[in-house]
PyMOL commands that place a pseudoatom at each C-alpha (Angstrom):
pseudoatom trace, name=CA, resn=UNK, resi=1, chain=A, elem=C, hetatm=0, pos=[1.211, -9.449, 26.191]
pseudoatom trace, name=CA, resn=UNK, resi=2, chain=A, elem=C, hetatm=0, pos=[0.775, -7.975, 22.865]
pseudoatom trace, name=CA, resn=UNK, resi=3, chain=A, elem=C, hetatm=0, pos=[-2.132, -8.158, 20.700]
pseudoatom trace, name=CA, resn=UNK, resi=4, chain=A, elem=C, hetatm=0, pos=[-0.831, -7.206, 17.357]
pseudoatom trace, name=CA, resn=UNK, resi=5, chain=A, elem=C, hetatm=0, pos=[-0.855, -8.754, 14.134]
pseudoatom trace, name=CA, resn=UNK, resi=6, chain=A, elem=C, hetatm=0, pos=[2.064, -7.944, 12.285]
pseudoatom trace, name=CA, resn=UNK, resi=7, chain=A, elem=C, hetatm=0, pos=[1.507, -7.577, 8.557]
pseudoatom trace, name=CA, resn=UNK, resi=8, chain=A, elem=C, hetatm=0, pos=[2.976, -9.714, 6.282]
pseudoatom trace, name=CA, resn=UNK, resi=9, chain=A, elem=C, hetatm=0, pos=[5.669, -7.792, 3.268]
pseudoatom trace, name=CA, resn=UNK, resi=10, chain=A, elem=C, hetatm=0, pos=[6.597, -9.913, -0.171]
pseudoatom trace, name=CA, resn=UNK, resi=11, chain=A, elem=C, hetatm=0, pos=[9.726, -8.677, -1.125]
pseudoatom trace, name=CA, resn=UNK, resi=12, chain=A, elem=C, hetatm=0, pos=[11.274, -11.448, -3.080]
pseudoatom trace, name=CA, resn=UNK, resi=13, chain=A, elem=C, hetatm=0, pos=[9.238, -10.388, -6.164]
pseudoatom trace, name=CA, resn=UNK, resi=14, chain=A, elem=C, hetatm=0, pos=[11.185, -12.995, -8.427]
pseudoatom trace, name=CA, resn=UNK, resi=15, chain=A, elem=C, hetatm=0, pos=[9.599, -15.823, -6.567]
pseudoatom trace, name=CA, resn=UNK, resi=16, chain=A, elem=C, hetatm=0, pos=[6.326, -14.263, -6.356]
pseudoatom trace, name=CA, resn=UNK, resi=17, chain=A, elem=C, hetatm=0, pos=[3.505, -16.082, -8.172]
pseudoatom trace, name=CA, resn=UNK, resi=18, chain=A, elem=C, hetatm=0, pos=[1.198, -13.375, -9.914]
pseudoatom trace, name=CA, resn=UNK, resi=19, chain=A, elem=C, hetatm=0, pos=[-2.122, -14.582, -10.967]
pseudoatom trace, name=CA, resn=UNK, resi=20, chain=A, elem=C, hetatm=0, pos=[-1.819, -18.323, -9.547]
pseudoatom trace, name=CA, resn=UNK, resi=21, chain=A, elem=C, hetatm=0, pos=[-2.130, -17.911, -6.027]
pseudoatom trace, name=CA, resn=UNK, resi=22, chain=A, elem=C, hetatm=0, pos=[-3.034, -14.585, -5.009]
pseudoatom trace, name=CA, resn=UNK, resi=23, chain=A, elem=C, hetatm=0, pos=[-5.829, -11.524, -5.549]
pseudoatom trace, name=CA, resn=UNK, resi=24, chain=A, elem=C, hetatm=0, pos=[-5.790, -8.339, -4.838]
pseudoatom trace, name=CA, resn=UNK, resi=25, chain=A, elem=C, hetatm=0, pos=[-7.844, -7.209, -2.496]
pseudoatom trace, name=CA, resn=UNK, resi=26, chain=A, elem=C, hetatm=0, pos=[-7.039, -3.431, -3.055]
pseudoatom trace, name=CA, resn=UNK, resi=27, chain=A, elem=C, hetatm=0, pos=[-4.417, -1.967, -5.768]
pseudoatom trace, name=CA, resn=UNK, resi=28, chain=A, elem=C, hetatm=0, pos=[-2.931, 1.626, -5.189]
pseudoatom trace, name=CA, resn=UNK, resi=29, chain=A, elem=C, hetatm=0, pos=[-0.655, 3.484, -7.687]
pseudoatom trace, name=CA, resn=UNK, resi=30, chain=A, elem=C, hetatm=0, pos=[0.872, 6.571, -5.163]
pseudoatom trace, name=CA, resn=UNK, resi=31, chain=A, elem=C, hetatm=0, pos=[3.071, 9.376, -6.719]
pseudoatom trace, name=CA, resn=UNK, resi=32, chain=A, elem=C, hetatm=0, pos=[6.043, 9.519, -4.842]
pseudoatom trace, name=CA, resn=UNK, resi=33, chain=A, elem=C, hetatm=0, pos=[8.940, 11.823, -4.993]
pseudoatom trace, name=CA, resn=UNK, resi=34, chain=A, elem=C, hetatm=0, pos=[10.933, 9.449, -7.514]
pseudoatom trace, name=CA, resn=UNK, resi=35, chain=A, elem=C, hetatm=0, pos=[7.739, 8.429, -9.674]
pseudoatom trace, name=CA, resn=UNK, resi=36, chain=A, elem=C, hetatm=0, pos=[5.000, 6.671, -9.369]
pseudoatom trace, name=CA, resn=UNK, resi=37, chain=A, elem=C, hetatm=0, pos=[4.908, 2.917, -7.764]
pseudoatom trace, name=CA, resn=UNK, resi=38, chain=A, elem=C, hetatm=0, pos=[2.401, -0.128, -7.453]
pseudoatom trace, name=CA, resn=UNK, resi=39, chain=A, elem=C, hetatm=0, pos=[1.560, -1.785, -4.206]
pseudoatom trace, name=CA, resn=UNK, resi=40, chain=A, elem=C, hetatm=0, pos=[-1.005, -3.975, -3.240]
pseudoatom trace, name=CA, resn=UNK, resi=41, chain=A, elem=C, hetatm=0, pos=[-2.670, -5.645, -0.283]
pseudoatom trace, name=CA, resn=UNK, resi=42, chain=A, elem=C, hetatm=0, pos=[-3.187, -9.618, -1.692]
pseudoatom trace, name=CA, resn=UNK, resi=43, chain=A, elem=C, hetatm=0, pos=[-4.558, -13.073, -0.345]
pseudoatom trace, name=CA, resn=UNK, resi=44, chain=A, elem=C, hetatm=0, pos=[-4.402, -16.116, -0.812]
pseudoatom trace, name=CA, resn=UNK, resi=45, chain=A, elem=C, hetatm=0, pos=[-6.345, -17.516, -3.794]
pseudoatom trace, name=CA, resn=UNK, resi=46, chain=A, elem=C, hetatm=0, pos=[-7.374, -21.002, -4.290]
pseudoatom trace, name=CA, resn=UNK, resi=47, chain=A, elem=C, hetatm=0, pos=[-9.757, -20.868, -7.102]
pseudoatom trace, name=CA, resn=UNK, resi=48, chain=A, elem=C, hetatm=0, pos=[-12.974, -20.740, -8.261]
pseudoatom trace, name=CA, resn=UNK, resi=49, chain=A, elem=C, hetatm=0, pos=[-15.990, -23.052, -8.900]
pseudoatom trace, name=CA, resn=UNK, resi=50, chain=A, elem=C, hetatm=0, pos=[-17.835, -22.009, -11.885]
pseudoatom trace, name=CA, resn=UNK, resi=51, chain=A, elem=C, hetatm=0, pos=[-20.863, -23.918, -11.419]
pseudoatom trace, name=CA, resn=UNK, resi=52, chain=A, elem=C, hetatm=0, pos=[-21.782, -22.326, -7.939]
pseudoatom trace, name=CA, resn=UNK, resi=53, chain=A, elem=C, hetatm=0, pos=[-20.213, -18.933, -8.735]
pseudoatom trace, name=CA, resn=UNK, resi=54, chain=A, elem=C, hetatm=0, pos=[-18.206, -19.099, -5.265]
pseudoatom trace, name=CA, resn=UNK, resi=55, chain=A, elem=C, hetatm=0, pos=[-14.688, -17.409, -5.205]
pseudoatom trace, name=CA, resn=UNK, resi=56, chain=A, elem=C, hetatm=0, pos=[-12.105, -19.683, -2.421]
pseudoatom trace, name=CA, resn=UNK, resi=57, chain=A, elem=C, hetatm=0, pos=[-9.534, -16.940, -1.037]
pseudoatom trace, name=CA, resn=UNK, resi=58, chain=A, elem=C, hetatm=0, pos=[-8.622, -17.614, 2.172]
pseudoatom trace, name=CA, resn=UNK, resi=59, chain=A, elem=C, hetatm=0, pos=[-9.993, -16.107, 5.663]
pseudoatom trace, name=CA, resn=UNK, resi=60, chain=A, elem=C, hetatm=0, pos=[-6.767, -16.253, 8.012]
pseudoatom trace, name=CA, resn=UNK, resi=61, chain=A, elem=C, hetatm=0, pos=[-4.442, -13.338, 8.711]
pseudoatom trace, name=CA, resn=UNK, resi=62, chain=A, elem=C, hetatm=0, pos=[-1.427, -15.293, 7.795]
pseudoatom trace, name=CA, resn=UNK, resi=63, chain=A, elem=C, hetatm=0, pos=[-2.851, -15.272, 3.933]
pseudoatom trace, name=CA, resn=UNK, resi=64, chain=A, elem=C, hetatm=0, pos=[-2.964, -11.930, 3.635]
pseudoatom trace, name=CA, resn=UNK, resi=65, chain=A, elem=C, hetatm=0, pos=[-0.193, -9.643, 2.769]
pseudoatom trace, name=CA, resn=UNK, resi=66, chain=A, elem=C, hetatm=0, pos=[1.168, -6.869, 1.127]
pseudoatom trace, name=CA, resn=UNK, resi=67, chain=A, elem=C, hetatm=0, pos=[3.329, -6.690, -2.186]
pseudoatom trace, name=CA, resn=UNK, resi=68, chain=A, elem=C, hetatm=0, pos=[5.074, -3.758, -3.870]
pseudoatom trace, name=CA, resn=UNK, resi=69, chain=A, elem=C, hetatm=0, pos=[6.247, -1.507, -0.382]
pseudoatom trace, name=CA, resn=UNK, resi=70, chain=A, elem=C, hetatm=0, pos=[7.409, -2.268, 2.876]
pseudoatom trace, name=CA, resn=UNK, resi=71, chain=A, elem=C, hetatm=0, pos=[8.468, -0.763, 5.864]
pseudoatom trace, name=CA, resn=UNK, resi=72, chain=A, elem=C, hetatm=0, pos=[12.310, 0.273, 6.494]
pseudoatom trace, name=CA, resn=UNK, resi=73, chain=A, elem=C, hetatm=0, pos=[13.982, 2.012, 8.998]
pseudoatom trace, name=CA, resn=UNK, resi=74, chain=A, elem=C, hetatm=0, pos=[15.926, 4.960, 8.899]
pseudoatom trace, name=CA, resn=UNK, resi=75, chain=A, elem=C, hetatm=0, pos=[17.704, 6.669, 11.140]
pseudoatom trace, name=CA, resn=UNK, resi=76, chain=A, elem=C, hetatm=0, pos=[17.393, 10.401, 12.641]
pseudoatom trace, name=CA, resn=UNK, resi=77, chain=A, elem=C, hetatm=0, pos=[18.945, 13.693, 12.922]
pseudoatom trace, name=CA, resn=UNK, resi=78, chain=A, elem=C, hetatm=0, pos=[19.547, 14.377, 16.616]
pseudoatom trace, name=CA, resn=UNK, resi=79, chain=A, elem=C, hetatm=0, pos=[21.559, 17.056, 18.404]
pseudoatom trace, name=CA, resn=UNK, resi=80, chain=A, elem=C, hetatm=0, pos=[24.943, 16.199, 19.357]
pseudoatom trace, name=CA, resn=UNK, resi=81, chain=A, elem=C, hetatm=0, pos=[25.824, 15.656, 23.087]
pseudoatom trace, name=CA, resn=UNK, resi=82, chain=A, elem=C, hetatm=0, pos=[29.581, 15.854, 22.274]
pseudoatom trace, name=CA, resn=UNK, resi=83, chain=A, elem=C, hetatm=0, pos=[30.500, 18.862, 24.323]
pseudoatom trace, name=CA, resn=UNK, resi=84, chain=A, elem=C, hetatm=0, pos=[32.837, 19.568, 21.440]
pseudoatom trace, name=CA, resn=UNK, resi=85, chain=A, elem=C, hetatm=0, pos=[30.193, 20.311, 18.904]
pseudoatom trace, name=CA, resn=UNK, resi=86, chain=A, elem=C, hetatm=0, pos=[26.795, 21.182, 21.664]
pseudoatom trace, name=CA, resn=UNK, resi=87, chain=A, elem=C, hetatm=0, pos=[23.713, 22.064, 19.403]
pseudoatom trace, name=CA, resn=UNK, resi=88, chain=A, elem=C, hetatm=0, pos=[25.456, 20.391, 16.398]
pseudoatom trace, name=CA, resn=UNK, resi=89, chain=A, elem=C, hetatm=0, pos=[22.671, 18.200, 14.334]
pseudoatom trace, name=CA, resn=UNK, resi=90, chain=A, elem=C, hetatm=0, pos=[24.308, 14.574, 13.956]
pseudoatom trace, name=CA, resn=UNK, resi=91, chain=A, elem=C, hetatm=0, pos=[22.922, 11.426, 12.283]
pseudoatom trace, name=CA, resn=UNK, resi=92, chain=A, elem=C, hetatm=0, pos=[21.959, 8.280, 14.593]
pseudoatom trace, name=CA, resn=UNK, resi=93, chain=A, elem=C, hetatm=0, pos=[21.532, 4.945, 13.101]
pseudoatom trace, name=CA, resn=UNK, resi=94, chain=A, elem=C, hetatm=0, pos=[18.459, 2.828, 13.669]
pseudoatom trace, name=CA, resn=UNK, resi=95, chain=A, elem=C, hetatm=0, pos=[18.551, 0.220, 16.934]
pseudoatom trace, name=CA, resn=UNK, resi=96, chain=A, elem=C, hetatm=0, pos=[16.487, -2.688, 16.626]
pseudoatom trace, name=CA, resn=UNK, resi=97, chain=A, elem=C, hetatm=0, pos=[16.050, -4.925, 19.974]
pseudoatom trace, name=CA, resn=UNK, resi=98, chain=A, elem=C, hetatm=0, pos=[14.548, -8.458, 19.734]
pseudoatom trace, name=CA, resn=UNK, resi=99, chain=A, elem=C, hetatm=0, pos=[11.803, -9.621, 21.692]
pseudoatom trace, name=CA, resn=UNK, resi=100, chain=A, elem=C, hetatm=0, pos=[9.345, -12.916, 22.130]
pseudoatom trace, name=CA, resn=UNK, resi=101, chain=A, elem=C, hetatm=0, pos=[5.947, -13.107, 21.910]
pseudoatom trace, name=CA, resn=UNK, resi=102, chain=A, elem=C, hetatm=0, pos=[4.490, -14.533, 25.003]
pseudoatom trace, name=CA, resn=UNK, resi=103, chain=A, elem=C, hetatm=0, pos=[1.584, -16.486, 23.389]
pseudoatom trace, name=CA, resn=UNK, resi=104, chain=A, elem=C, hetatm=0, pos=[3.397, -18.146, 19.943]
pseudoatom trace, name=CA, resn=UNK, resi=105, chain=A, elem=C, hetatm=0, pos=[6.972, -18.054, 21.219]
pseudoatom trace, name=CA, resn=UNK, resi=106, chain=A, elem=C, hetatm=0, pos=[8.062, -16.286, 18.130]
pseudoatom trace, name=CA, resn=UNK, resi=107, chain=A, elem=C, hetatm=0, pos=[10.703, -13.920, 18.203]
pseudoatom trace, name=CA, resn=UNK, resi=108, chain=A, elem=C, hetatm=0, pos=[10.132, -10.658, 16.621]
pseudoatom trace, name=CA, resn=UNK, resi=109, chain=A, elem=C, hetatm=0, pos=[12.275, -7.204, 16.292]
pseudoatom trace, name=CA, resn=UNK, resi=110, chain=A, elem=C, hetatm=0, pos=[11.268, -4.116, 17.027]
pseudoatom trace, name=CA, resn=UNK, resi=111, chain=A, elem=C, hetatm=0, pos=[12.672, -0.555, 16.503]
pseudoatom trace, name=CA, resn=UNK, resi=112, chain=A, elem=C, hetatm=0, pos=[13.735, 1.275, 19.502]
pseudoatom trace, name=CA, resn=UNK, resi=113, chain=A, elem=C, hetatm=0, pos=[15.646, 4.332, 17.852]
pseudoatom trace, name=CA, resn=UNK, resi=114, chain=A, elem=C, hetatm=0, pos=[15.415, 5.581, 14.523]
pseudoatom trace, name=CA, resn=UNK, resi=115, chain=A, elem=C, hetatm=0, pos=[11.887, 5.994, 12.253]
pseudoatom trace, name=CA, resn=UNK, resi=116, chain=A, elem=C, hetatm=0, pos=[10.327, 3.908, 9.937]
pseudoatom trace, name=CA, resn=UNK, resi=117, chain=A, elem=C, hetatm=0, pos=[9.020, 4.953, 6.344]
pseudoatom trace, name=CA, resn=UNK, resi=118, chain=A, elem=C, hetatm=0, pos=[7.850, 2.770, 2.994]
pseudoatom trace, name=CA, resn=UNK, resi=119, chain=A, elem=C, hetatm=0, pos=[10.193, 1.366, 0.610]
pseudoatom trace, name=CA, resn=UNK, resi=120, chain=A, elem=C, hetatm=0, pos=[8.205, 1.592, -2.608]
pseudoatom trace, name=CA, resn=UNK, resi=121, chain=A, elem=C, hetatm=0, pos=[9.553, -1.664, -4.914]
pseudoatom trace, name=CA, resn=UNK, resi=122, chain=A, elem=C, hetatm=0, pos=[7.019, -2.110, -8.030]
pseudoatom trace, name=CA, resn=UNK, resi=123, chain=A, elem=C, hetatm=0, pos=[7.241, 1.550, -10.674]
pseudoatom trace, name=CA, resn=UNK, resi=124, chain=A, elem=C, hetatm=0, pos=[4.616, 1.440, -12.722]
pseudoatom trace, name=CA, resn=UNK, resi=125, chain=A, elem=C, hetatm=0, pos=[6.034, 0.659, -16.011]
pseudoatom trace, name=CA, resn=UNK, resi=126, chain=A, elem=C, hetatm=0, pos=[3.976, -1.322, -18.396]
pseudoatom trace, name=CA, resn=UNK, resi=127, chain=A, elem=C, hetatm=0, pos=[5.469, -4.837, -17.630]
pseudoatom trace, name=CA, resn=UNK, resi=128, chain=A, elem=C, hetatm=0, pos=[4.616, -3.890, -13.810]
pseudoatom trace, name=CA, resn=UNK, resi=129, chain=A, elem=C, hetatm=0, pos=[0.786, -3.209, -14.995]
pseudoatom trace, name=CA, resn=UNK, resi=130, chain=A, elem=C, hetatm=0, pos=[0.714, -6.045, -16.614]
pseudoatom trace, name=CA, resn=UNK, resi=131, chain=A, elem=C, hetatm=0, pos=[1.676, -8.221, -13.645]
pseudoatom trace, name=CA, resn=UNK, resi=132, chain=A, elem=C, hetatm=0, pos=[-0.674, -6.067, -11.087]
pseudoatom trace, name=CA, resn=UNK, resi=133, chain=A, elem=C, hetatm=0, pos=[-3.422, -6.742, -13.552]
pseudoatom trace, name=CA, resn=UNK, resi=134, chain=A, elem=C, hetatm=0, pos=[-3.379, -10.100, -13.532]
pseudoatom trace, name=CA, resn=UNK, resi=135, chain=A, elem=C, hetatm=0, pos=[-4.303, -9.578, -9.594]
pseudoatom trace, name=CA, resn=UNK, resi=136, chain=A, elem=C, hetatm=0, pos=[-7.630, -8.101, -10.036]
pseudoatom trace, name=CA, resn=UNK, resi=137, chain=A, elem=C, hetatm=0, pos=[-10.660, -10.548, -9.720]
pseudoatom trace, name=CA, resn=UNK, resi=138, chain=A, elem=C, hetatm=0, pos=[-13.288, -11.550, -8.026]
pseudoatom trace, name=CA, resn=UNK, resi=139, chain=A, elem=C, hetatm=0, pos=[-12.539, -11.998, -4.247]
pseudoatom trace, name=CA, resn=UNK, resi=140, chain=A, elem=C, hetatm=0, pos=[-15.580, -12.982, -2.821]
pseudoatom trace, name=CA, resn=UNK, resi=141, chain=A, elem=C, hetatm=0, pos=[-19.574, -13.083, -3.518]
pseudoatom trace, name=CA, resn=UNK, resi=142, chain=A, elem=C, hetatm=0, pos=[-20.157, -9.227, -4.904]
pseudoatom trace, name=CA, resn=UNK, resi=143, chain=A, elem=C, hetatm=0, pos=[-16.658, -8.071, -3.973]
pseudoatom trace, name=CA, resn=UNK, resi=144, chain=A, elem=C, hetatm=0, pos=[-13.957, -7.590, -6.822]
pseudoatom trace, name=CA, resn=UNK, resi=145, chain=A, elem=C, hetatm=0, pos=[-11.042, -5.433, -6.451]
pseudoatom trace, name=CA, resn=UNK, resi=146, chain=A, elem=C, hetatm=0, pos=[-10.605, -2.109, -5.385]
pseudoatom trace, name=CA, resn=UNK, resi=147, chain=A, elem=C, hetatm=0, pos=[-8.492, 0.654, -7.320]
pseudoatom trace, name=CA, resn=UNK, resi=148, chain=A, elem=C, hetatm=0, pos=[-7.150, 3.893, -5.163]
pseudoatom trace, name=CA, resn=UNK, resi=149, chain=A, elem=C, hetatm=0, pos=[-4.833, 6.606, -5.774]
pseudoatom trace, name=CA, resn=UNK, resi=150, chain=A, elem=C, hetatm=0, pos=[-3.010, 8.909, -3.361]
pseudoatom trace, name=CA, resn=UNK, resi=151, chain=A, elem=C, hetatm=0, pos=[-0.618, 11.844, -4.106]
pseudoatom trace, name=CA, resn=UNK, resi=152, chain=A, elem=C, hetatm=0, pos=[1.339, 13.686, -0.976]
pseudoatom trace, name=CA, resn=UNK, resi=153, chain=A, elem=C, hetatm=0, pos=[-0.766, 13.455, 1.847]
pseudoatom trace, name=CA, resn=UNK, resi=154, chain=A, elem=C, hetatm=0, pos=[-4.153, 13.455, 0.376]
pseudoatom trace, name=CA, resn=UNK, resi=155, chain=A, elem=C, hetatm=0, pos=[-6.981, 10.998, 0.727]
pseudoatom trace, name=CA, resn=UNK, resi=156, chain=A, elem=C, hetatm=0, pos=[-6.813, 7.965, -0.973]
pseudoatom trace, name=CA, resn=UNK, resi=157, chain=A, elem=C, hetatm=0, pos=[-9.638, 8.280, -4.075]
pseudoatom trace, name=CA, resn=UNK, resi=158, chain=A, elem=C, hetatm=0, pos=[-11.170, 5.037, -5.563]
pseudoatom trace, name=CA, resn=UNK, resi=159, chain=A, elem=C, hetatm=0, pos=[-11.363, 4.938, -9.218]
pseudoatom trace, name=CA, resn=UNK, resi=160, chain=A, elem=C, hetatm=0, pos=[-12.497, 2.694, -12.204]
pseudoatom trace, name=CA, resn=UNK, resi=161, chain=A, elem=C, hetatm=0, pos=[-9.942, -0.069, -13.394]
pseudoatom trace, name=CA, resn=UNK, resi=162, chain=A, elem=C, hetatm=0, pos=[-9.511, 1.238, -16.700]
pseudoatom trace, name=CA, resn=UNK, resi=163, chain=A, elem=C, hetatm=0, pos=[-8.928, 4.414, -15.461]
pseudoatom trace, name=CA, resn=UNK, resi=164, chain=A, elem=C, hetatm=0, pos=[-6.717, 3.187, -13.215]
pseudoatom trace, name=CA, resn=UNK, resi=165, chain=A, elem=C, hetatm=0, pos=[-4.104, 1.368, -16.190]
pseudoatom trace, name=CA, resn=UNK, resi=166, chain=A, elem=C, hetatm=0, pos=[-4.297, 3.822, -18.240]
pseudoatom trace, name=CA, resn=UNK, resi=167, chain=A, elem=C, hetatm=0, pos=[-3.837, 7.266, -16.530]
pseudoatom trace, name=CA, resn=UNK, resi=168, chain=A, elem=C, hetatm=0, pos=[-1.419, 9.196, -14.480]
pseudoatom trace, name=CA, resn=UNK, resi=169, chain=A, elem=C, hetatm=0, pos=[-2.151, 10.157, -10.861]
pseudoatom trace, name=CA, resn=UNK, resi=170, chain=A, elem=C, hetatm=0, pos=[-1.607, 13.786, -11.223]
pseudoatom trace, name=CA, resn=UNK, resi=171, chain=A, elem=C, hetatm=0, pos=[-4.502, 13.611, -14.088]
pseudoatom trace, name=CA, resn=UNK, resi=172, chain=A, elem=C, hetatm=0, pos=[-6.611, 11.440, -12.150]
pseudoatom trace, name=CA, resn=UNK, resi=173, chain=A, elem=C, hetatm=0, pos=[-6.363, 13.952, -9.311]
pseudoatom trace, name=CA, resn=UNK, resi=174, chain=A, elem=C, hetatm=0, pos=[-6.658, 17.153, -11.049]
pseudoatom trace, name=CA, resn=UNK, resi=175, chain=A, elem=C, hetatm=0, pos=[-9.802, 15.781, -12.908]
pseudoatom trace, name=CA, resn=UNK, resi=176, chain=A, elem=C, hetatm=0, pos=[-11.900, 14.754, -9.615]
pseudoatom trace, name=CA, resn=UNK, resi=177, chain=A, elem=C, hetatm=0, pos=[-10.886, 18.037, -8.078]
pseudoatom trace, name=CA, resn=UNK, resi=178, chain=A, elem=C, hetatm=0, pos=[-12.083, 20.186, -11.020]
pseudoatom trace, name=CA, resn=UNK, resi=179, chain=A, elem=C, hetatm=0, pos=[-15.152, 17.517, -12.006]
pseudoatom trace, name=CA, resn=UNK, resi=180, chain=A, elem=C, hetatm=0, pos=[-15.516, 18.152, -7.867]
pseudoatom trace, name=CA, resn=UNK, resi=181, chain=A, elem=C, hetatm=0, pos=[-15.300, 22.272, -8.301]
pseudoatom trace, name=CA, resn=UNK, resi=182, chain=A, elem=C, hetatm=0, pos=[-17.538, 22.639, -10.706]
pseudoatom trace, name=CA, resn=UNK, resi=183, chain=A, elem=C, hetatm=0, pos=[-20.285, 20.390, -8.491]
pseudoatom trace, name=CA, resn=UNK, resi=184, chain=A, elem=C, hetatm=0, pos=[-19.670, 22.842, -6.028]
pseudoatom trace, name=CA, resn=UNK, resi=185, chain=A, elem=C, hetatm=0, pos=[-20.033, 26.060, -8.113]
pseudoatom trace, name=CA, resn=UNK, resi=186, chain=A, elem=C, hetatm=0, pos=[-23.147, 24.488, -9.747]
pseudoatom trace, name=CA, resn=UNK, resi=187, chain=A, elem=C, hetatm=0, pos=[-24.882, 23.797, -6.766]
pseudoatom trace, name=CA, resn=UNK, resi=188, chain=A, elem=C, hetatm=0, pos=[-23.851, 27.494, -5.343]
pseudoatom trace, name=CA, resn=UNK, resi=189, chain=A, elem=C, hetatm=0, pos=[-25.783, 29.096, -8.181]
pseudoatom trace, name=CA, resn=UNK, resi=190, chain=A, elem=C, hetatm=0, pos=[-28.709, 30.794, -7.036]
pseudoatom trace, name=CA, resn=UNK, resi=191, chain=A, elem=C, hetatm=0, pos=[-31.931, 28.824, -8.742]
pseudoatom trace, name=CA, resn=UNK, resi=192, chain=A, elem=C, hetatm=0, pos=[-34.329, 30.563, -10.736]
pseudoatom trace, name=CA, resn=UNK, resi=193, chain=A, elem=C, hetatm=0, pos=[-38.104, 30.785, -9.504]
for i in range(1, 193): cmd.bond("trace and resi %d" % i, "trace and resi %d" % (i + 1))
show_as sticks, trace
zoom trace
């Protein structure tokens, strides 16, 4: 029996409804090799009530998902066993297998050869900030969204909304590294007696 729950990708962004029935929970803009790109992990938003200052998203798994990447597979580079070409590199094509789960019945595929990586979908143009803004809110008593950044294979760094609209990753980077430098260098100083 397996005890995983599988996340849930939007990919059909045409029928996706920003703003009406979803929040984001957390909004990252990652610099890729092609650009920079969007994604977001959302739920399912009912509403609020303004006269008790309660936010309704929803609590279950199932209302919770992610929009703006998703996983595909890819296949590898392998060495041949075609004793015509031995220690030849060759590409293999991704297998997937199906399989049940044993509790909801629910039939599921998983990849048995090959690798998987993210397929990025939302660039960050200005009609795709637009739409990704109207995601942030309130999400709960004293939560509101959260705003991260993540070049290569760094960290992912949290950072102020407008900060987050309005400036490029490698500048967001570069300036908590240096604003992060200088800390360091200031608190290095010897301190006069």
């Amino acid at each position: 029996m397996e005890l995983v729950i599988r996340p849930t990708y939007i990919t059909d962004l045409e029928k996706f409804e920003w703003k009406k029935k979803w929040r984001a929970v957390s909004i990252t803009k990652e610099k890729r090799t092609r650009g920079e790109y969007y994604y977001a992990q959302v739920v399912r938003f009912f509403g609020e009530d303004t006269e008790t200052d309660s936010y309704d998203v929803s609590t279950n798994s199932k209302d919770f998902a992610w929009i703006g990447r998703s996983t595909k597979a890819v296949g590898k580079m392998v060495f041949s066993k075609d004793p015509e070409k031995p220690g030849a590199r060759i590409h293999e094509e991704p297998l997937w297998e199906e399989r049940e789960d044993l509790m909801t019945k629910k039939k599921y595929k998983v990849l048995v050869r090959g690798t998987t990586q993210w397929n990025y979908t939302i660039p960050v143009t200005s009609e795709n900030t637009q739409k990704m803004k109207s995601l942030v809110g309130n999400i709960g008593v004293n939560q509101t969204t959260l705003f991260k950044v993540i070049k290569g294979t760094s960290h992912p760094l949290s950072v102020e909304e407008n900060e987050f609209f309005s400036t490029d990753v490698d500048s967001l980077m570069s300036s908590h590294f240096s604003v992060g430098a200088k800390k360091d260098k200031e608190e290095s100083k010897p301190k006069k007696q």
